[in-house]
C-alpha positions as CSV (number, residue, x, y, z in Angstrom):
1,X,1.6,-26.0,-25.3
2,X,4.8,-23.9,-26.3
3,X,4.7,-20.3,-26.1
4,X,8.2,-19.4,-27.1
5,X,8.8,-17.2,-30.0
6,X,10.5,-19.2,-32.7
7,X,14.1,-17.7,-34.0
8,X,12.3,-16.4,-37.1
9,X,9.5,-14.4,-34.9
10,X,12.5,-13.2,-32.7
11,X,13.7,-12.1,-36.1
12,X,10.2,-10.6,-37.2
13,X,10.1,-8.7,-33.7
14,X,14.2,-7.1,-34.4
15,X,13.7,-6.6,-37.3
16,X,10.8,-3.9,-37.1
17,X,12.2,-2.7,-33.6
18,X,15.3,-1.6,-35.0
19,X,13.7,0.1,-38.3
20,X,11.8,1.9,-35.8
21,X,14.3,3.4,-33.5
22,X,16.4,4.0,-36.8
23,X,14.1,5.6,-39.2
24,X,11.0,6.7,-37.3
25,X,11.6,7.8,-33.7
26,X,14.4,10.4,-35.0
27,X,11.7,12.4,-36.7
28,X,9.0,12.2,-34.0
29,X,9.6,15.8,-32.7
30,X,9.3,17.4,-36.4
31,X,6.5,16.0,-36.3
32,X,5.0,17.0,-33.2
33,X,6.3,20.4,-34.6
34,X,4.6,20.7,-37.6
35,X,1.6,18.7,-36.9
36,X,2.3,16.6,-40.1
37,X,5.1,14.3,-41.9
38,X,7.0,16.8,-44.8
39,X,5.8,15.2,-48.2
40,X,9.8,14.3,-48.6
41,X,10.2,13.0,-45.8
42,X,7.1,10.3,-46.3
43,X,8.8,9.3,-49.2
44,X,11.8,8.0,-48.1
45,X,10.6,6.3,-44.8
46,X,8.2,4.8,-47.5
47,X,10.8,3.7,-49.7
48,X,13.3,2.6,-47.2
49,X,10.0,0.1,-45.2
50,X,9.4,-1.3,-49.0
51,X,13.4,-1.7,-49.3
52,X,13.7,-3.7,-45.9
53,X,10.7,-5.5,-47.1
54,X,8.2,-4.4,-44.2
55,X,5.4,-2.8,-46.3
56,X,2.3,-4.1,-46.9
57,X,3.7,-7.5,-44.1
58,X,0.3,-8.4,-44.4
59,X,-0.5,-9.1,-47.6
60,X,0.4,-12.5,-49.4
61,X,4.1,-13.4,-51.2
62,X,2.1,-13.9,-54.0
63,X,0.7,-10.5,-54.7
64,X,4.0,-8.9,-53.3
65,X,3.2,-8.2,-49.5
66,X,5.4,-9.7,-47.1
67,X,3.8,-13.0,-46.3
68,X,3.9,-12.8,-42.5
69,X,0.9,-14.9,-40.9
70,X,-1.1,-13.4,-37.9
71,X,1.3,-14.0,-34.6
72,X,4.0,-12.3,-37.2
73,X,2.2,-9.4,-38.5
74,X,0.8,-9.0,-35.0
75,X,4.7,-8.6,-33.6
76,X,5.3,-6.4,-36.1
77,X,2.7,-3.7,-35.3
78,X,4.0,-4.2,-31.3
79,X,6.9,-2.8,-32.2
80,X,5.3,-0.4,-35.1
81,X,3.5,0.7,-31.9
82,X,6.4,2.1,-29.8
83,X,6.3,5.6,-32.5
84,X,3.5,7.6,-33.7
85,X,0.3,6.9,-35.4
86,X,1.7,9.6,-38.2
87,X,5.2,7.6,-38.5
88,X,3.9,4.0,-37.9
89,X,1.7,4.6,-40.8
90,X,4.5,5.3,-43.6
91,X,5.1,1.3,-42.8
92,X,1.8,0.7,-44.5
93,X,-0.2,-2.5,-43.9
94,X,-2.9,-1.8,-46.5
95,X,-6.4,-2.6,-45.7
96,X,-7.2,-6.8,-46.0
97,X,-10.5,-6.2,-47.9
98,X,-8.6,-4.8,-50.7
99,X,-8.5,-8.7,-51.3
100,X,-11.7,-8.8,-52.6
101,X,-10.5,-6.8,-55.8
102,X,-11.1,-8.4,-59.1
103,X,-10.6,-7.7,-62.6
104,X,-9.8,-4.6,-63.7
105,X,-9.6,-3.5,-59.6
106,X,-6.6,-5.9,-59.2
107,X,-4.4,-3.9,-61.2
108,X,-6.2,0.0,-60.5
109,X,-6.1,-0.2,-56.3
110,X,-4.6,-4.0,-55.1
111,X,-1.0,-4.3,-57.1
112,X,-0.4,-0.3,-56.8
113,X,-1.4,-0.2,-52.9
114,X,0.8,-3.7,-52.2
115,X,3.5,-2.1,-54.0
116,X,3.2,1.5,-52.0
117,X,2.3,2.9,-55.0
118,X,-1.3,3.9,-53.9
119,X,-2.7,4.3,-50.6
120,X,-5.8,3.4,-49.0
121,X,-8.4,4.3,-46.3
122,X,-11.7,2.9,-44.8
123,X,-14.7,4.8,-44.6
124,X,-17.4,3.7,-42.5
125,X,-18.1,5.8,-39.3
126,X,-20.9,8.5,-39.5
127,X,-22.0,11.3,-37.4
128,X,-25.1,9.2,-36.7
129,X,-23.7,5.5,-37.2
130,X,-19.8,4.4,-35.5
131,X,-20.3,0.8,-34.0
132,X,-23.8,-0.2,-35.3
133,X,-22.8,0.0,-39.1
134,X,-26.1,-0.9,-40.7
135,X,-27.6,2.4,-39.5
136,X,-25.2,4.6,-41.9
137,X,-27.0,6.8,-44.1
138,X,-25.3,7.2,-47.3
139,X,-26.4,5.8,-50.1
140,X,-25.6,4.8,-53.2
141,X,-28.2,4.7,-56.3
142,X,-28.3,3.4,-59.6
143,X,-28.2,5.6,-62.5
144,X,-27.7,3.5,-65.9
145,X,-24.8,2.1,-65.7
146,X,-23.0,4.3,-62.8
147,X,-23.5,5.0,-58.9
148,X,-24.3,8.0,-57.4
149,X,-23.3,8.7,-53.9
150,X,-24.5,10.9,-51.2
151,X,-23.9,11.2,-47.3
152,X,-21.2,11.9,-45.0
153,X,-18.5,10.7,-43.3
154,X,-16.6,11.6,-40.4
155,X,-13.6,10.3,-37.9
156,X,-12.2,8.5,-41.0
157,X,-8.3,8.1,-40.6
158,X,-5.5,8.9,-43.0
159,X,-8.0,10.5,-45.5
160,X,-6.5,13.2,-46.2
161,X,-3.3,11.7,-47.4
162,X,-5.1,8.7,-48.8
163,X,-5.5,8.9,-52.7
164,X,-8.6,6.8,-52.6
165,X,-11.4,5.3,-50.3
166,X,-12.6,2.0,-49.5
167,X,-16.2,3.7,-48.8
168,X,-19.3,1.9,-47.6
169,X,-22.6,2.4,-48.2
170,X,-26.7,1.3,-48.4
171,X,-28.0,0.8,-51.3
172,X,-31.1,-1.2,-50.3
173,X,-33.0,-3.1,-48.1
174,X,-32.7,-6.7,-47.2
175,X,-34.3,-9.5,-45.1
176,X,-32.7,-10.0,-41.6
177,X,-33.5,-12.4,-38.5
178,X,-35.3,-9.2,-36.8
179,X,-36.6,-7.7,-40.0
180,X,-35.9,-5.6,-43.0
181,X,-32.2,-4.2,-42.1
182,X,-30.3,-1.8,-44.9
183,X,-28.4,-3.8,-47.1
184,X,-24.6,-2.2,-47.3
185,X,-22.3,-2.1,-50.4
186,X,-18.7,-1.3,-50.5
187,X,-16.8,0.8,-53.8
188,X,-13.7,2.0,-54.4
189,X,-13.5,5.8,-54.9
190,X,-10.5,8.1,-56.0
191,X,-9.6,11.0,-55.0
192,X,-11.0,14.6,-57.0
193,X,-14.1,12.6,-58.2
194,X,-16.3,15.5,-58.9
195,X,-19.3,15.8,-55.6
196,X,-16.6,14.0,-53.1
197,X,-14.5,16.4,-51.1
198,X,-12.1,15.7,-48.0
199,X,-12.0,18.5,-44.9
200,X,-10.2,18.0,-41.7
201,X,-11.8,17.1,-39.2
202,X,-11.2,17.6,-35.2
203,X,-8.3,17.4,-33.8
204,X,-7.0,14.7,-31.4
205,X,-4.7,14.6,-28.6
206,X,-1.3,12.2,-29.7
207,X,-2.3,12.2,-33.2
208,X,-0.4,15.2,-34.6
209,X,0.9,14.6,-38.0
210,X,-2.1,11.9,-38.0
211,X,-5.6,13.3,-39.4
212,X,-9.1,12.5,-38.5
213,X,-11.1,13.8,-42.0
214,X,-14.6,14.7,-42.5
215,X,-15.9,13.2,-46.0
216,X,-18.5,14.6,-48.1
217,X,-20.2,13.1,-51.0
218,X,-22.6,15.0,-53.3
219,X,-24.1,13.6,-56.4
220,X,-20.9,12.0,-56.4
221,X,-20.9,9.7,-59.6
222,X,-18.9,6.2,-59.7
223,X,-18.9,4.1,-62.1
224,X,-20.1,0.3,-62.1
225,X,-16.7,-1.3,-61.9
226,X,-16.1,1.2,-58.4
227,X,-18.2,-1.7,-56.5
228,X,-16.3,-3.8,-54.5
229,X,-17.3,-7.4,-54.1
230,X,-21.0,-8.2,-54.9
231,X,-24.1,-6.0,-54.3
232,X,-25.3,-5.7,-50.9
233,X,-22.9,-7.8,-49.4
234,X,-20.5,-4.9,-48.0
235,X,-21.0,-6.3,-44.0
236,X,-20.0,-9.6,-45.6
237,X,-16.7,-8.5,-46.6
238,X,-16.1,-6.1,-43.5
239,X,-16.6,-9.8,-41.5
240,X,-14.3,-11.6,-43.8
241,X,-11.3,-9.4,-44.1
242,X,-11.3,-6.8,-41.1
243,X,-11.4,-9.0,-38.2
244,X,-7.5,-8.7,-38.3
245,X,-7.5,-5.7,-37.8
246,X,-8.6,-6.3,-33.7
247,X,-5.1,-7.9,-33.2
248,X,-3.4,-5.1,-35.1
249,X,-5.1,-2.9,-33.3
250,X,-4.4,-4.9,-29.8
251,X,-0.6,-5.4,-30.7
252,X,-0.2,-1.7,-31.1
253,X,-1.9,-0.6,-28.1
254,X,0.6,-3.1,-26.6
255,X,3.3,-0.9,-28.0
256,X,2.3,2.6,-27.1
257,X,1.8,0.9,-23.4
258,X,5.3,-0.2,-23.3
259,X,6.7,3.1,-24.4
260,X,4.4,5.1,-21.9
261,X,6.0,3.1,-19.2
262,X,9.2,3.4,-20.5
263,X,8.9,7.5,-20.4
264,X,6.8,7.8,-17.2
265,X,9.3,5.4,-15.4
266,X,12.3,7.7,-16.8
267,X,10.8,10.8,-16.1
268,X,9.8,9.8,-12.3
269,X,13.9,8.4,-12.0
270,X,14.7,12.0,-12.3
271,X,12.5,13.8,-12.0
272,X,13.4,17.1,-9.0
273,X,11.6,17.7,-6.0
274,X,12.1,20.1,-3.4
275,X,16.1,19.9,-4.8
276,X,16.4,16.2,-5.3
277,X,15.7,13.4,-7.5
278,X,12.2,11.8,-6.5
279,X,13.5,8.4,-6.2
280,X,12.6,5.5,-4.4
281,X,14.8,5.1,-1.4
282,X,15.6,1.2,-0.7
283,X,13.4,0.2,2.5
284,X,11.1,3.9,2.3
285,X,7.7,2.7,2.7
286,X,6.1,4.7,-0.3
287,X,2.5,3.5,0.8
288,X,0.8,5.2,4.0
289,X,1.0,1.9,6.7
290,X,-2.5,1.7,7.1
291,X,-3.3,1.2,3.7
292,X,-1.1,-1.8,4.2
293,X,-3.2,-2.6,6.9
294,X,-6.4,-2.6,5.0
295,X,-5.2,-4.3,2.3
296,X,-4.4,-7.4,5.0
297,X,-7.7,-6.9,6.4
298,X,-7.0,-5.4,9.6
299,X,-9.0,-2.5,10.3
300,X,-6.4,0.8,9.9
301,X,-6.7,3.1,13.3
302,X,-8.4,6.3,12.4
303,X,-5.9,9.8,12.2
304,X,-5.9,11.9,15.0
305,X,-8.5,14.6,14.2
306,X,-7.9,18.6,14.9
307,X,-10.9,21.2,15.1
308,X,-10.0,24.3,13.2
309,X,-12.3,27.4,12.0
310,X,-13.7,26.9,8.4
311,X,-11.3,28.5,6.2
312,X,-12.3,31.5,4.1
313,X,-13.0,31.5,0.3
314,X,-9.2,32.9,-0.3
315,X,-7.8,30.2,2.0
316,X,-9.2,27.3,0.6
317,X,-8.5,28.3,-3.1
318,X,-4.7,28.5,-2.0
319,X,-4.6,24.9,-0.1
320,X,-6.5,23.4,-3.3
321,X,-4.0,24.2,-5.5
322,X,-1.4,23.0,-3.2
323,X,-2.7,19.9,-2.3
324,X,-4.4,18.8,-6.1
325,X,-3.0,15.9,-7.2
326,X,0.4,16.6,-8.8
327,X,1.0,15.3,-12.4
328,X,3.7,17.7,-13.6
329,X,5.6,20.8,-12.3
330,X,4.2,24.3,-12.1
331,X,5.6,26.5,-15.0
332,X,4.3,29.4,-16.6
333,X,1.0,28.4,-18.7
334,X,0.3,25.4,-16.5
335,X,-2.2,25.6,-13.8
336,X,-0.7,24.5,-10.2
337,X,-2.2,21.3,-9.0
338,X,-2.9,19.6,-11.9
339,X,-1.9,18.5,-15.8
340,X,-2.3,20.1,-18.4
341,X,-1.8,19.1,-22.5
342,X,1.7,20.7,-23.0
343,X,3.3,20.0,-26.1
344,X,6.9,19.4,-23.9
345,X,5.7,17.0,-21.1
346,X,7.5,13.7,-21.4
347,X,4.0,11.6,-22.0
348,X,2.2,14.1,-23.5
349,X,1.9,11.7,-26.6
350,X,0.4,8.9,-24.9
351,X,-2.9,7.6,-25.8
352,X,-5.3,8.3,-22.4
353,X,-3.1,11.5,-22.1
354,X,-6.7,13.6,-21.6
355,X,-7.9,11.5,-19.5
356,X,-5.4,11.7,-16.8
357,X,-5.9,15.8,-17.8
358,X,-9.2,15.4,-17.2
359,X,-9.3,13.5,-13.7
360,X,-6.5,15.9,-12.4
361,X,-8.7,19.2,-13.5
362,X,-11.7,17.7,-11.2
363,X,-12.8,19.1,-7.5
364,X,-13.6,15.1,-7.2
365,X,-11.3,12.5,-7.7
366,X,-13.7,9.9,-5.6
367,X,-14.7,9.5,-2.6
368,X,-13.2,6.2,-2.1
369,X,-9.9,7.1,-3.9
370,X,-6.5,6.0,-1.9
371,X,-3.7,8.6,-1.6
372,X,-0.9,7.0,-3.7
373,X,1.6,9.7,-2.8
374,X,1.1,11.5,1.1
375,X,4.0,13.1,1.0
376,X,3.0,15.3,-1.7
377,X,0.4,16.8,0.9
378,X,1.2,19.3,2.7
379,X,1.7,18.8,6.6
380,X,-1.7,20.1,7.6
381,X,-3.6,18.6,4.8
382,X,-6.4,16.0,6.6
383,X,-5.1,12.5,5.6
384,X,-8.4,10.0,6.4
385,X,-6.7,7.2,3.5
386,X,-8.0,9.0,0.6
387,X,-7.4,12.2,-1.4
388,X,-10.2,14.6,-1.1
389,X,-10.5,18.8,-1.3
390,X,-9.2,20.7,2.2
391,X,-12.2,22.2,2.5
392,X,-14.4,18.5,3.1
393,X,-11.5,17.8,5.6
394,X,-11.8,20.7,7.7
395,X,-16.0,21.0,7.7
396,X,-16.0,17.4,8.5
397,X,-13.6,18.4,12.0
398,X,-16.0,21.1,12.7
399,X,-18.9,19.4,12.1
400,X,-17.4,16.9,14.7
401,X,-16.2,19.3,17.2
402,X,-20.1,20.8,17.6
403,X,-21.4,17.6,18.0
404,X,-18.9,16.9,20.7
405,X,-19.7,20.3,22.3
406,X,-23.5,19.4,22.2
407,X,-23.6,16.4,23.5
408,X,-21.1,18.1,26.9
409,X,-23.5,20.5,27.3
């Protein structure tokens, strides 16, 4: 089987990479800045995606999308991935379940959103309800000839800046293999539709300029012609038209990974310790030898071990911040030993950003956890093949040392 991109994928994949570097990474730092894309600006990165034909990529020649099949769509959001959630998005790849329109929906939310006219969002995820779907709680009722809507939802993407939603909802009960399940329903509804109001919602780390929105509805009233697809058969068109959406989401992962490695290997090329560059020096064995040895299966001889006095409460606080785990350079505002969520650290946008934050704030990085980088200890630290507080190092020497002296005696 032949895995080779063909000449027009190769295209696809050039295509999209250069638009991105051209248009979008330019205006990343405005808007880390402002914590949102200038109206203006959205505009013409919107106009010039529709212009070079990449909006709406995913969407059929026939109702004006691009035509692209899955592999090419899927190479197109890699290299959508390399910029921001807030930029990519100004490429728009509507949602796929706007498919199911008909009738009078075709021409109110499918042509408009395809042509970049409109723009959509999904709204499923509840405070009580985010991967089992079926236990959302707002509903929809009948009332004559309309809908009414109440409920919440929250985490939804884009809302803010969405002018309508692609909401779902119960609005029964049916009969499944395990029982009586709720029966969900999907409808289209526009923005400033008196009961439903949008609030922003948390914030999250890399999504500046991107929103997470809080929606509420309240006696919201829709009309008939607001459902989508038939009556209780929302989960059908959520399976039918969203499973895309998991290679999208994949291919863009793909490219926020390559530009995290891209900046963390740049930034460790250069990066300035104690006067000179941290590089790696041809033949410098950057990995403690007996971790080698382990890692062949040969048992590693154990360190030479010191007896020294417990320190005292002021001497082990200053050899824990010197020997924490070292993610960034001490500067005023960040805390010595570990990483903080600066707006100005080179992958301070990356997705898993907190995380690292997180594990570098900790006493415990785990027990078991190899020392990728000794010679950022100091020369007393204890080095037993894993990273672990001064404090451990030194109690476990005297604890040694007394039983030594016991047994003499």
């Amino acid at each position: 089987m032949d895995f080779e991109l063909s000449e027009e994928q190769r295209a696809i994949a050039a295509t999209v990479r250069d638009f991105v570097a051209r248009e979008l990474v330019p205006h990343e730092d405005l808007v880390e800045r402002l914590d949102a894309v200038p109206e203006e600006l959205a505009r013409e990165i919107r106009g010039k995606a529709i212009a070079a034909n990449l909006y709406a990529a995913n969407f059929p020649a026939e109702l004006g999308g691009g035509g692209l099949d899955a592999l090419g769509v899927t190479l197109a959001e890699r290299e959508l991935g390399w910029t921001s959630w807030a930029l990519q998005t100004l490429v728009s790849r509507p949602s796929n379940i706007l498919q199911a329109c008909r009738d009078g929906q075709v021409e109110t939310y499918l042509l408009p959103t395809v042509r970049g006219e409109r723009i959509d969002c999904l709204a499923m995820t509840e405070p009580g309800a985010g991967s089992d779907v079926r236990s959302m709680t707002t509903r929809a009722r009948r009332d004559g000839g309309d809908w009414v809507i109440n409920g919440a939802k929250h985490f939804i993407s884009y809302a803010d800046m969405a002018d309508f939603v692609v909401l779902f909802a119960v609005t029964g009960t049916e009969q499944g293999p395990r029982g009586e399940r709720s029966a969900i329903s999907a409808f289209l509804v526009d923005h400033g539709t008196p009961g439903f109001t949008v609030s922003r919602g948390a914030s999250s780390v890399s999504h500046r300029g991107y929103h997470h929105c809080e929606l509420s509805f309240a006696d919201c009233r829709v009309p008939g012609s607001a459902l989508l697809g038939d009556e209780g058969h929302g989960f059908d068109l959520l399976s039918e038209w969203l499973g895309a959406s998991r290679l999208t989401v994949a291919a863009t992962s793909v490219g926020r990974a390559r530009r995290v490695l891209e900046l963390s290997t740049g930034w460790a090329a250069t990066r300035q310790q104690f006067g000179a560059a941290d590089r790696a020096v041809p033949g410098r064995r950057l990995q403690p030898r007996r971790h080698g040895d382990r890692d062949r299966g040969r048992r590693a001889p154990d360190p030479p071990r010191r007896l020294a006095a417990r320190p005292g409460p002021d001497e082990r606080r200053r050899r824990r911040d010197g020997q924490a785990l070292r993610l960034g350079d001490a500067r005023p505002g960040h805390r010595p030993g570990g990483a903080d969520l600066r707006r100005d650290g080179p992958d301070e946008r990356a997705p898993g950003r907190a995380v690292l934050a997180r594990r570098a704030g900790r006493a415990d990085l785990g027990r078991d956890q190899r020392d990728p980088a000794a010679h950022h200890l100091p020369l007393d630290a204890p080095r037993a093949g894993c990273l672990r507080w001064p404090e451990d190092g030194v109690r476990r020497q005297a604890a040694a040392g007394a039983r030594k002296a016991r047994t003499e005696a």
